[in-house]
C-alpha positions as CSV (number, residue, x, y, z in Angstrom):
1,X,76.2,114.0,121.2
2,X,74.2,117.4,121.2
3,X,70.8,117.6,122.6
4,X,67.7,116.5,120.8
5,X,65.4,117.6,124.0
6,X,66.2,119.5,127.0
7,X,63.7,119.8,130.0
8,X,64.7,122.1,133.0
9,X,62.3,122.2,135.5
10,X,59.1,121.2,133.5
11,X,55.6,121.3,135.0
12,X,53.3,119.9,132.3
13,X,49.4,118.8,133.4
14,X,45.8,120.0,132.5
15,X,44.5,123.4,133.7
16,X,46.0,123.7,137.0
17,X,46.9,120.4,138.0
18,X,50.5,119.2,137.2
19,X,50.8,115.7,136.3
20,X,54.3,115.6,135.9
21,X,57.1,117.3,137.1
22,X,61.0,116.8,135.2
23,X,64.3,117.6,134.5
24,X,65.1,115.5,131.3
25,X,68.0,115.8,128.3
26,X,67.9,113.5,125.9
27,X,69.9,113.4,123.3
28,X,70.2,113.2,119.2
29,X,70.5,109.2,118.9
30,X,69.0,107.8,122.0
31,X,66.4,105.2,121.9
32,X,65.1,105.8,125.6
33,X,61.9,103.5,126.8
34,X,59.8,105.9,129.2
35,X,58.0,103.0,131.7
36,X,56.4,103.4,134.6
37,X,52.3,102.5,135.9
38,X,49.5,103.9,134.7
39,X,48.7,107.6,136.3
40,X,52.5,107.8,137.1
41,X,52.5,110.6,134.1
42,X,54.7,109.4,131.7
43,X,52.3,110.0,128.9
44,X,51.8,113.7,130.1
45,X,55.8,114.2,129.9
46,X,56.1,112.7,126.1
47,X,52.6,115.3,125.5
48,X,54.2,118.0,127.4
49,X,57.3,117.9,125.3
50,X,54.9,118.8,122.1
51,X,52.7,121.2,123.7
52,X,50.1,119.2,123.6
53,X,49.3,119.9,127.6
54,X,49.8,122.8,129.0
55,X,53.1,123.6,130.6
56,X,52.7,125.3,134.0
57,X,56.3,125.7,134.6
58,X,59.3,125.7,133.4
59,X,61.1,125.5,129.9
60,X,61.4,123.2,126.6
61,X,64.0,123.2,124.6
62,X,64.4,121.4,120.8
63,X,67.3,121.1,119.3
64,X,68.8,124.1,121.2
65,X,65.9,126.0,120.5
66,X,63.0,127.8,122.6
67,X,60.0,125.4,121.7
68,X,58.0,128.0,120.2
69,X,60.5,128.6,117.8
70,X,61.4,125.0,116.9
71,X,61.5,123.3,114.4
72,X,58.3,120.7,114.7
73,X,58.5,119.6,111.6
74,X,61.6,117.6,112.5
75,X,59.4,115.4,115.2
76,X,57.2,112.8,114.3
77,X,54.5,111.6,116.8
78,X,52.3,108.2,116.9
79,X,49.6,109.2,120.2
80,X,48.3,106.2,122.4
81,X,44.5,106.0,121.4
82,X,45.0,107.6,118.0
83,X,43.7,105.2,114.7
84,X,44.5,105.3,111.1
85,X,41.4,104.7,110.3
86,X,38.2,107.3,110.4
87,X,35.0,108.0,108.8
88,X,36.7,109.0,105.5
89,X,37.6,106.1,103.9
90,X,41.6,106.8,102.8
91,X,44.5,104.5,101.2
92,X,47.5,103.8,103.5
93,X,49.5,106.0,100.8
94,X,47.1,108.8,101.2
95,X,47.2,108.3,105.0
96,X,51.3,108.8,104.5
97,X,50.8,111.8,102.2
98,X,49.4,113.5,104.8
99,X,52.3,113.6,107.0
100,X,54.4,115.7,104.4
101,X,52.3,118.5,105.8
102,X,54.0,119.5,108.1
103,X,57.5,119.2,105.5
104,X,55.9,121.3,102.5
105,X,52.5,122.8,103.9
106,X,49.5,122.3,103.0
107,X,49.7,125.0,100.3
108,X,52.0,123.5,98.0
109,X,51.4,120.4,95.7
110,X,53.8,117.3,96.6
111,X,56.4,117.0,93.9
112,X,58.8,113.6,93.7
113,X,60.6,114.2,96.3
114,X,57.4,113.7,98.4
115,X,56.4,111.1,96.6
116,X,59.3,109.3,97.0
117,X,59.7,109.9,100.7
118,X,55.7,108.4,101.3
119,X,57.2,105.3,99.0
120,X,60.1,104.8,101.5
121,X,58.1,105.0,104.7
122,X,55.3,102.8,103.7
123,X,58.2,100.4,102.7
124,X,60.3,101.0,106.0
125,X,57.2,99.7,107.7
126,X,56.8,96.9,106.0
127,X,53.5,97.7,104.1
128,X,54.7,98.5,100.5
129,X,52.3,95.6,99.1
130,X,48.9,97.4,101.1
131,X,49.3,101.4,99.6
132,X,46.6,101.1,97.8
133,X,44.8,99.5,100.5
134,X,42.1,101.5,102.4
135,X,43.3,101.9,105.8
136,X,39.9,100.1,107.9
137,X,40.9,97.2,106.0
138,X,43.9,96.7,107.9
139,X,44.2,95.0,110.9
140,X,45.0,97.3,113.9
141,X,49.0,96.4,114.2
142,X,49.0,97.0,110.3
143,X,47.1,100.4,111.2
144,X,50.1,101.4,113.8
145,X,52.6,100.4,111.2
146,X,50.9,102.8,108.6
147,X,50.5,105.8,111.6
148,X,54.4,105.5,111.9
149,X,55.1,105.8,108.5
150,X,53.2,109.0,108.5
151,X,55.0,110.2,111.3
152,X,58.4,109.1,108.9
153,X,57.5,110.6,106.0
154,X,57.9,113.9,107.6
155,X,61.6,114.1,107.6
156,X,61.0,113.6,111.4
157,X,64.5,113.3,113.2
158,X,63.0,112.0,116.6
159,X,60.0,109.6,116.7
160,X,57.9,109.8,119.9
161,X,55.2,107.0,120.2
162,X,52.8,106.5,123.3
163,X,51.9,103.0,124.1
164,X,52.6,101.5,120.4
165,X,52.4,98.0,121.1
166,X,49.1,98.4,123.1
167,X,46.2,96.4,121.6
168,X,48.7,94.9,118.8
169,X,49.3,91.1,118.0
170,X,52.7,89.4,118.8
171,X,53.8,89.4,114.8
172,X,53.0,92.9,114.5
173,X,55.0,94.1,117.5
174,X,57.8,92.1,115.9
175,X,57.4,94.1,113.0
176,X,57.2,97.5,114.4
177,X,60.5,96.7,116.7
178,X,61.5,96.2,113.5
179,X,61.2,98.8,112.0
180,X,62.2,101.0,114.6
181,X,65.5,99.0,114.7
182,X,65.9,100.5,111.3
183,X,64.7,103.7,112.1
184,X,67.5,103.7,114.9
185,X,70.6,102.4,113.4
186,X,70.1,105.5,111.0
187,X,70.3,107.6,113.4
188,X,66.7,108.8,114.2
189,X,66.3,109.6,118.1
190,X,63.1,107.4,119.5
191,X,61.2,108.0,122.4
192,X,58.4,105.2,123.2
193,X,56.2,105.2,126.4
194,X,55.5,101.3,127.3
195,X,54.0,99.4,130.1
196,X,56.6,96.7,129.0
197,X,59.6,96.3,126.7
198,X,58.9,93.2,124.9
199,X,60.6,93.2,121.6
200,X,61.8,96.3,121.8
201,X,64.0,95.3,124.7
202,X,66.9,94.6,122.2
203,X,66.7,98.0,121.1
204,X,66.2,100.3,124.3
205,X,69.6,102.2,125.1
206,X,68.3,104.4,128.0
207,X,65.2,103.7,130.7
208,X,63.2,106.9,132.4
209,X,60.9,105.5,134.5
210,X,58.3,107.7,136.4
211,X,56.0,107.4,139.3
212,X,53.6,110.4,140.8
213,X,54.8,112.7,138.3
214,X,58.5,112.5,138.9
215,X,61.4,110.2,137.0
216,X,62.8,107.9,139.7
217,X,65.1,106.6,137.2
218,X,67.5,107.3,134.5
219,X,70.0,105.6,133.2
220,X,71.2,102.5,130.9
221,X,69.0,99.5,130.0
222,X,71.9,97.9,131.9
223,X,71.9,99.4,135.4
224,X,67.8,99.3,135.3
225,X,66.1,97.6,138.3
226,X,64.6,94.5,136.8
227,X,61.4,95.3,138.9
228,X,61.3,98.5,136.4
229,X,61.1,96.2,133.5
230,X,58.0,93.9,133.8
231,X,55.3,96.5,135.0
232,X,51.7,95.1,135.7
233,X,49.2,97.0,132.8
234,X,46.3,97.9,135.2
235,X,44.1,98.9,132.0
236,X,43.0,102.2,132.5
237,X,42.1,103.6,129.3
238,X,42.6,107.0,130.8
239,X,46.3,106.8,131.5
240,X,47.1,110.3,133.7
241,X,44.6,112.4,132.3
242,X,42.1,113.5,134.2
243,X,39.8,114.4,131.4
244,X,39.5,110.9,130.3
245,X,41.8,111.3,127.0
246,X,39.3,114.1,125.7
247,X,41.3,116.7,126.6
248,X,42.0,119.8,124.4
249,X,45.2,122.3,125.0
250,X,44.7,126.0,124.9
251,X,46.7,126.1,121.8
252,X,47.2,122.7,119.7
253,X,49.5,121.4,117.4
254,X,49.1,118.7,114.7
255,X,49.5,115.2,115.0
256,X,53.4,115.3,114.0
257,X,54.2,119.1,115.4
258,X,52.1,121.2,112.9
């Protein structure tokens, strides 16, 4: 397998402090389960691959490429405390349009093959009978569902989502695993941060687990302490970022690389 994502001595944190501190390679395929407590910086490593902290050390590598000259486009990314919905009131189709972005820019007017691709996602996820629905309608598992099938419509190759089952009822998580049992056995490389696995156990082919800012394990599901695998949620809302989650990077990207 050839590398999706190569870390070599990465230092990723906000302003000067470094929240977490990796070597990591993961590669194109891998559905890997990043666990560990709150503050232990898992969340800051899954940001710090997208340049969405700042990296104070280190380099990044996607697909074989520098990061700044990746590709983006190819990743798709569902944050913790993100929501579909917002104070413009939008369809769950016109929620999915909007990840083509990234794909076509914002300059050019989405032609079928767009159209169909924001058709397949929403139905990948299981909400082909809501598109027309306006998303604050949905219930909040339904509004994860529709957030991933933005970050699918996008072309993405690797699928990074922080905390997705957080906050979401037991037949929704079903649904998500799911989907991104789907999503896998075609091929697409998942990442997922999670306090636990739940019913994406089934589906997890690697565990990094982190603690102070370091991976203190990597390897199968199989060889994985079972004391790594049923995690106490402590409930900070904050996770390892010091700025409460209000934190803005020197230099941003969108919500799925753009």
């Amino acid at each position: 397998m050839s590398a999706a994502i190569r870390i070599h001595d990465g230092r990723f944190g906000y302003g000067t402090t470094v929240a977490a501190h990796v070597d990591l390679v993961i590669d194109v395929g891998e559905f890997v389960a990043v666990l560990g407590p709150n503050g232990s910086g898992k969340s800051t490593l899954v940001k710090g691959m997208l340049g969405v902290v700042d990296q104070l050390g280190g380099e990044v590598e996607w697909f074989g490429q520098p990061f700044a000259q990746a590709d983006r486009s190819r990743v798709g990314y569902v944050p913790q405390r993100q929501t579909a919905a917002g104070p413009i009131p939008v369809t769950v189709s016109e929620l999915v349009q909007s990840g083509r972005i990234g794909s076509t820019g914002w300059w050019r007017r989405q032609g079928a093959n767009d159209r169909a691709a924001v058709r397949d996602a929403i139905e990948v996820v299981g909400l082909g009978d809501e598109s027309d629905t306006p998303v604050n309608q949905l219930s909040g598992g339904q509004q994860r569902r529709a957030m991933v099938a933005r970050g699918l419509a996008s072309g993405a190759d690797v699928l990074m989502l922080d905390e997705p089952l957080a906050g979401v009822d037991a037949a929704s998580q079903t649904a998500l695993a799911d989907t991104l049992g789907t999503l896998a056995a075609a091929g697409t490389t998942i990442i997922i941060v999670l306090h636990e696995l739940g019913p994406i156990f089934p589906l997890v082919t690697r565990i990094v687990h982190m603690n102070a800012g370091e991976i203190t394990f990597d390897g199968p599901l199989s060889q994985a302490p079972m004391a790594l695998l049923h995690l106490e949620h402590d409930d900070d809302p904050h996770g390892d970022d010091p700025h409460g989650g209000n934190y803005e990077p020197p230099s941003g990207i969108g919500l799925f690389g753009r």
